[in-house]
DSSP file (Angstrom, degrees, kcal/mol; ACC not computed):
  #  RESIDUE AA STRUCTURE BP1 BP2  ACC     N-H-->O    O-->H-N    N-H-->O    O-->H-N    TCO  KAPPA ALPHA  PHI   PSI    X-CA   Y-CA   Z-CA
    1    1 A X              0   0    0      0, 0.0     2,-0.5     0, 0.0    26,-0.2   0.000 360.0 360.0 360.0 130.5  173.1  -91.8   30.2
    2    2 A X  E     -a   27   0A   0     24,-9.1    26,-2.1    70,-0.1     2,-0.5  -0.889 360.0-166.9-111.6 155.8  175.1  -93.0   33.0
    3    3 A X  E     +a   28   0A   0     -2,-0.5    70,-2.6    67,-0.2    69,-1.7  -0.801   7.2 179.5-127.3 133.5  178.6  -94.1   32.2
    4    4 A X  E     -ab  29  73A   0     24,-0.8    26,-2.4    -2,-0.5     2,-0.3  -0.924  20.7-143.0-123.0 149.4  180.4  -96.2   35.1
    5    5 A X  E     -ab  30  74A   0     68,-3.0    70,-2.1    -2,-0.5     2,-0.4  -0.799  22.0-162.0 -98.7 157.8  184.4  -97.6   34.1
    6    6 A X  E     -ab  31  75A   0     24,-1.1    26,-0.5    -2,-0.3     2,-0.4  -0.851  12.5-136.1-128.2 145.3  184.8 -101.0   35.6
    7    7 A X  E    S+a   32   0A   0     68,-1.2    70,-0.4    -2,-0.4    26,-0.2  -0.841  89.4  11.3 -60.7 112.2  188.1 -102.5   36.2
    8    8 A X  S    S+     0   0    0     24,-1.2     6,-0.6    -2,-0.4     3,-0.4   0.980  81.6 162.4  73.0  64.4  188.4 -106.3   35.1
    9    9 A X        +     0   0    0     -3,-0.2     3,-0.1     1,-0.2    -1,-0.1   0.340  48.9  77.4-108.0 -23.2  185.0 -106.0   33.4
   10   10 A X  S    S+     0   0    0      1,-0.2     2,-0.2     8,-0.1     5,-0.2   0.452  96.2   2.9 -80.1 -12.9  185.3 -109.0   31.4
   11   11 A X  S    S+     0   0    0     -3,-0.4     3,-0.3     1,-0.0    -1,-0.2  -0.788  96.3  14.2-174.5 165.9  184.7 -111.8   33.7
   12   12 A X  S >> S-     0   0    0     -2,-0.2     3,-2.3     1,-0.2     4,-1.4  -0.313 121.1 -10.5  63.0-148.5  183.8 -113.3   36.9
   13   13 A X  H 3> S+     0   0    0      1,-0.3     4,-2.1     2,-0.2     5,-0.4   0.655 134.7  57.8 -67.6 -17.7  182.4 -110.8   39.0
   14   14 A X  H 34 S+     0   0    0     -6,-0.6    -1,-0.3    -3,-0.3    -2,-0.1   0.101 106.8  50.5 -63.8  20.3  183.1 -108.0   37.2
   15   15 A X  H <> S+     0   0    0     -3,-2.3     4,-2.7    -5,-0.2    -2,-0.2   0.504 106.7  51.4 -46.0 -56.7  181.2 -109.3   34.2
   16   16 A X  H  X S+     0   0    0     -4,-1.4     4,-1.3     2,-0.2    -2,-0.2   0.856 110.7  51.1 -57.4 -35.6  178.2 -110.1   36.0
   17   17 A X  H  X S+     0   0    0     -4,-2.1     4,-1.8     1,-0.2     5,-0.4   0.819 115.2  49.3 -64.8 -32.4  178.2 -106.2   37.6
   18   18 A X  H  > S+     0   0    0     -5,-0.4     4,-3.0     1,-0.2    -2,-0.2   0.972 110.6  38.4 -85.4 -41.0  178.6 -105.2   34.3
   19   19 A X  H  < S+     0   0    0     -4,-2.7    -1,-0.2     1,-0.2    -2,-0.1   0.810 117.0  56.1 -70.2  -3.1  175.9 -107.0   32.3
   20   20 A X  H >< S+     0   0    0     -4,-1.3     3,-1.2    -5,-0.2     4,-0.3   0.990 113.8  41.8 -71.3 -46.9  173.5 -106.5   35.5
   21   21 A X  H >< S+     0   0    0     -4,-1.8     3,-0.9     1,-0.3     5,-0.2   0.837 111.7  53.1 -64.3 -54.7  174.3 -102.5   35.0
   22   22 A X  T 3< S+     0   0    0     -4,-3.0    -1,-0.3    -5,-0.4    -3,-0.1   0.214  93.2  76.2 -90.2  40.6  174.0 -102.6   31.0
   23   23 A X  T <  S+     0   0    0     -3,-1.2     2,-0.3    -5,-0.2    -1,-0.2   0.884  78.1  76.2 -92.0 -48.4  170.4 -104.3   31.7
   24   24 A X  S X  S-     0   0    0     -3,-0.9     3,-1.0    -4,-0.3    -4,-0.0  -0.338  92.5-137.9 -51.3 106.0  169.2 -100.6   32.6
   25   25 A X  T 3  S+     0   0    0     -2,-0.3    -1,-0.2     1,-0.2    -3,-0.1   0.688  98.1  69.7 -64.3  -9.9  169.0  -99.3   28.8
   26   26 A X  T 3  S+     0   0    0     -5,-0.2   -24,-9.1   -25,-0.1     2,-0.4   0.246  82.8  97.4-103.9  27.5  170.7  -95.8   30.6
   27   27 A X  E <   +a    2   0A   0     -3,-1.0     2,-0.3   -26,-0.2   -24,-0.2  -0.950  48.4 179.7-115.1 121.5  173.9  -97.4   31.2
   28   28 A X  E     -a    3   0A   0    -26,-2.1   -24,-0.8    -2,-0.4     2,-0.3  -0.716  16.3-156.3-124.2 179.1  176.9  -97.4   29.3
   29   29 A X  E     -ac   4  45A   0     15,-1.2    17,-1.6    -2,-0.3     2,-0.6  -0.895   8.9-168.2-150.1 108.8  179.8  -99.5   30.8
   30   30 A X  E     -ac   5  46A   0    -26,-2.4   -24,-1.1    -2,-0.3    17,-0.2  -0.876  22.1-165.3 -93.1  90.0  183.6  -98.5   29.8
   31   31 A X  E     -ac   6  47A   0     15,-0.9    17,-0.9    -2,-0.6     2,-0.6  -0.267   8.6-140.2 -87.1 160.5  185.5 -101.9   31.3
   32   32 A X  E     -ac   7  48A   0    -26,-0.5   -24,-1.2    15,-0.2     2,-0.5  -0.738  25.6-167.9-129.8  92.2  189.4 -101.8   31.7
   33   33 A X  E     - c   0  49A   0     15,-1.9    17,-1.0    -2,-0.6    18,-0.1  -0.785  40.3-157.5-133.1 150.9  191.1 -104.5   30.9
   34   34 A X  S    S+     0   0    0     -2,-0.5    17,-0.1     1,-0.3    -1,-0.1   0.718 109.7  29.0 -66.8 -18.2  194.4 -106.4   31.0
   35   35 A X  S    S-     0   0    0     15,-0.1    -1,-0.3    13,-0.1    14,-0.1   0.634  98.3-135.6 -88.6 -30.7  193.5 -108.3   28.3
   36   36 A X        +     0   0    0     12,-0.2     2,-0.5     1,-0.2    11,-0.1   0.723  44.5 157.1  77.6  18.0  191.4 -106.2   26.5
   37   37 A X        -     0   0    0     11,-0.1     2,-0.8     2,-0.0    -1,-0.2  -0.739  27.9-158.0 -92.4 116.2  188.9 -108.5   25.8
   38   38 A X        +     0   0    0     -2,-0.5   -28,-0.0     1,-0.2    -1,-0.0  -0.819  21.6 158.9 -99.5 132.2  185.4 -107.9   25.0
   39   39 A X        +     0   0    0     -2,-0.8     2,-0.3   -29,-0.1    -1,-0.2   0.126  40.2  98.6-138.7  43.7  183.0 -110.3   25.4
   40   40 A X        -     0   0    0      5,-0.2     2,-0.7     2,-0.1     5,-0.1  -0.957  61.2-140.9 -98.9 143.1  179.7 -108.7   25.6
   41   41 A X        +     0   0    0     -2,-0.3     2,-0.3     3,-0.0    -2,-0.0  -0.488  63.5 106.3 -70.3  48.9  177.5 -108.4   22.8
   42   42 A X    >   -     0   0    0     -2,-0.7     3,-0.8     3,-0.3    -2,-0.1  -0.979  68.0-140.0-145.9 146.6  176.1 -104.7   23.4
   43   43 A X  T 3  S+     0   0    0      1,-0.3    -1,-0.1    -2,-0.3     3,-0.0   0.414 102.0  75.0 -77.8  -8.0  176.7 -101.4   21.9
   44   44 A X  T 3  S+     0   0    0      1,-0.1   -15,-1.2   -16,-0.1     2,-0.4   0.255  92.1  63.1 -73.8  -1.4  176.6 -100.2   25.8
   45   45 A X  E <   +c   29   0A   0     -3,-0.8     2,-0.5   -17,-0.2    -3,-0.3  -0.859  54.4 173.2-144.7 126.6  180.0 -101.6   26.5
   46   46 A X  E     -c   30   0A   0    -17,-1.6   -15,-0.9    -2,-0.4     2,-0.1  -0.982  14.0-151.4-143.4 138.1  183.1 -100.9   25.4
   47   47 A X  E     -c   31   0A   0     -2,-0.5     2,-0.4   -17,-0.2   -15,-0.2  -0.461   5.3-169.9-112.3 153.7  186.5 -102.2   26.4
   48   48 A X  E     -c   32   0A   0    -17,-0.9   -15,-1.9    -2,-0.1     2,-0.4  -0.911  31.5-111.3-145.6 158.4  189.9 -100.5   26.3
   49   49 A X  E     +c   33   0A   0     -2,-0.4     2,-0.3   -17,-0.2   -15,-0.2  -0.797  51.0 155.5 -90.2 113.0  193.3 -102.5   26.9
   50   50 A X        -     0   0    0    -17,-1.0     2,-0.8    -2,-0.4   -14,-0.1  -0.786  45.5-138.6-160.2 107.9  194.9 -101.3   30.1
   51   51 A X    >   -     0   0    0     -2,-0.3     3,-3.7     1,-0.2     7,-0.5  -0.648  15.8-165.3  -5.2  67.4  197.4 -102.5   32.8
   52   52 A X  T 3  S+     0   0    0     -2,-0.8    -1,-0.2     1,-0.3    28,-0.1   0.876  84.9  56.9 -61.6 -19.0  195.8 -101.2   35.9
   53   53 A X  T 3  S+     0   0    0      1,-0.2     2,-0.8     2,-0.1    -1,-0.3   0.657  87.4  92.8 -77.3   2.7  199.4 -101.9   38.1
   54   54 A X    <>  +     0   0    0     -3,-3.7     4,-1.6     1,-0.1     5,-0.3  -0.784  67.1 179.9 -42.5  60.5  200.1  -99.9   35.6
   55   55 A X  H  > S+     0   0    0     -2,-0.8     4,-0.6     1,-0.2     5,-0.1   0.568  85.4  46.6 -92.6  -3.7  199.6  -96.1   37.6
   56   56 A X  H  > S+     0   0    0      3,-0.1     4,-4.1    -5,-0.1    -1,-0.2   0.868 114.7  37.3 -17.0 -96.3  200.7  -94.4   34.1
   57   57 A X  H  > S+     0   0    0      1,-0.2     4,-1.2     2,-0.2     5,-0.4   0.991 115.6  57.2 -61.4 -55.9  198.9  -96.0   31.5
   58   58 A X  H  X S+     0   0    0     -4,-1.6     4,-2.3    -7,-0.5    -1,-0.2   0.835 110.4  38.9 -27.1 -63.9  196.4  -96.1   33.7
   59   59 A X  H  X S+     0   0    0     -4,-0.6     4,-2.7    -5,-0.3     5,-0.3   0.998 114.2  55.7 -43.3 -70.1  196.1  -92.0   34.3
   60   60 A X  H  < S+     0   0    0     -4,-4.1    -2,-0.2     2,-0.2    -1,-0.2   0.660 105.4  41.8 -78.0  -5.6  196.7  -91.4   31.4
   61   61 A X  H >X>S+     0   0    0     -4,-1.2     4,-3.5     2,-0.1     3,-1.2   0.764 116.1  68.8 -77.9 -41.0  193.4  -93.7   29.2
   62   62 A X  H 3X5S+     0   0    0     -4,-2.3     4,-0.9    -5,-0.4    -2,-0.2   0.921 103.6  28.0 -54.1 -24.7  191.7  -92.1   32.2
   63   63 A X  H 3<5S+     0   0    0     -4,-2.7    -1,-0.3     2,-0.2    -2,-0.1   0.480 117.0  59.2-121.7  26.0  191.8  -88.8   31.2
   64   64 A X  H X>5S+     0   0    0     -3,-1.2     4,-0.8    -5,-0.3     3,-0.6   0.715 111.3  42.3 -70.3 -45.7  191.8  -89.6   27.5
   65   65 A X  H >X5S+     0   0    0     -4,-3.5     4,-2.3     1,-0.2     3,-0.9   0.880 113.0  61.1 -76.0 -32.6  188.2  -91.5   28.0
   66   66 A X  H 3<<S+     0   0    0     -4,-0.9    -1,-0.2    -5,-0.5    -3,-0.1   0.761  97.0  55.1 -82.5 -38.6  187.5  -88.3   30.3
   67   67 A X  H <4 S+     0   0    0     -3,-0.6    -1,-0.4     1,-0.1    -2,-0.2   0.897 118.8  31.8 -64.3 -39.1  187.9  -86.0   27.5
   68   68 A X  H << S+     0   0    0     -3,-0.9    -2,-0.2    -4,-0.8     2,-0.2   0.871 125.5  32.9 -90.7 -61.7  185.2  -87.8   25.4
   69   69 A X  S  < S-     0   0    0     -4,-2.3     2,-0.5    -5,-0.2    -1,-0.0  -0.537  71.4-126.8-109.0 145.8  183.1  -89.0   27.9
   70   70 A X        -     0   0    0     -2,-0.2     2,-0.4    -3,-0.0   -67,-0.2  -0.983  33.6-141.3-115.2 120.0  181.5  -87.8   32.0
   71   71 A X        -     0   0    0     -2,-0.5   -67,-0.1     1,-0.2     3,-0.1  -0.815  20.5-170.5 -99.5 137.2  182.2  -90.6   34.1
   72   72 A X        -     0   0    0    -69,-1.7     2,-0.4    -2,-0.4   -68,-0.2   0.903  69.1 -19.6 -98.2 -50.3  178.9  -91.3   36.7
   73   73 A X  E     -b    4   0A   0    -70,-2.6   -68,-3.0     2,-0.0     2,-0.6  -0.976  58.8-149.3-154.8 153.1  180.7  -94.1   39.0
   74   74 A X  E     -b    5   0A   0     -2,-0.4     2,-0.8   -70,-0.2   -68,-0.2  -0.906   3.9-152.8-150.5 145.4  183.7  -96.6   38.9
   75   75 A X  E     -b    6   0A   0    -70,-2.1   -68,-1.2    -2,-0.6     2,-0.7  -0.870   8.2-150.6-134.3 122.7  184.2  -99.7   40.4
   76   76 A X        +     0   0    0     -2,-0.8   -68,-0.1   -70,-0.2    -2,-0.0  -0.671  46.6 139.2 -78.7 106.2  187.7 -101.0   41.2
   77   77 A X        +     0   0    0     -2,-0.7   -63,-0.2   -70,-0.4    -1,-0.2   0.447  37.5  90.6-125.5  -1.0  186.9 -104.6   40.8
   78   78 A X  S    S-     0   0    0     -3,-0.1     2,-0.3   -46,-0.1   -70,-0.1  -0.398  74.6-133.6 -74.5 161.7  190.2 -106.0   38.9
   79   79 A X        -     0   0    0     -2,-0.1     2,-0.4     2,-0.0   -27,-0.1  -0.884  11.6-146.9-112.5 166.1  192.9 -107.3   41.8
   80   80 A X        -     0   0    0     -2,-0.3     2,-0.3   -28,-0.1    -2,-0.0  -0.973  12.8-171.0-120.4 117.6  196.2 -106.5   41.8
   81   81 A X        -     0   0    0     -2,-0.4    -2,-0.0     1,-0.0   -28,-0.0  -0.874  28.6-145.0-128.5 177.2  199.2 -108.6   43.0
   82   82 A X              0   0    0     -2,-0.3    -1,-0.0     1,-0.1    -2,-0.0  -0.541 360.0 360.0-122.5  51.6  202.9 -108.0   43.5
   83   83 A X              0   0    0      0, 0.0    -1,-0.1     0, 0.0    -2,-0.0   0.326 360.0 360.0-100.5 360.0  204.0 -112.0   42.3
């Protein structure tokens, strides 16, 4: 199984990366999001609530999920602004 985190995994292009990724039945997808909203309908993806400008919270779901889980790739696809 390969397990990739995406950042901002819940829509626009990081939705689309993820539901190409969890096409591949050996794909598990762990998305990070500011909302926390999942809105795939597959037992391959699973969302956690997270404040990536956040460099805390952030560390620290990372090496909670890290404990559980061997992460195969991630892709920083949420953006960040300073407004």
């Amino acid at each position: 199984m390969i397990t990739t985190i995406i950042t901002g995994g819940s829509r626009g292009i990081g939705r689309s990366i993820s539901k190409h990724l969890i096409k591949n039945k050996n794909h598990k997808i762990i998305n990070l999001s500011k909302k926390g909203l999942n809105n795939h309908d597959n037992e391959s993806f699973k969302t956690y609530k997270c404040n990536i400008s956040n460099i805390d919270e952030t560390k620290n779901l990372i090496e909670k999920i890290c404990k559980n889980e061997k992460i195969d790739n991630v892709i920083f696809n949420a953006g960040i602004t300073n407004d």
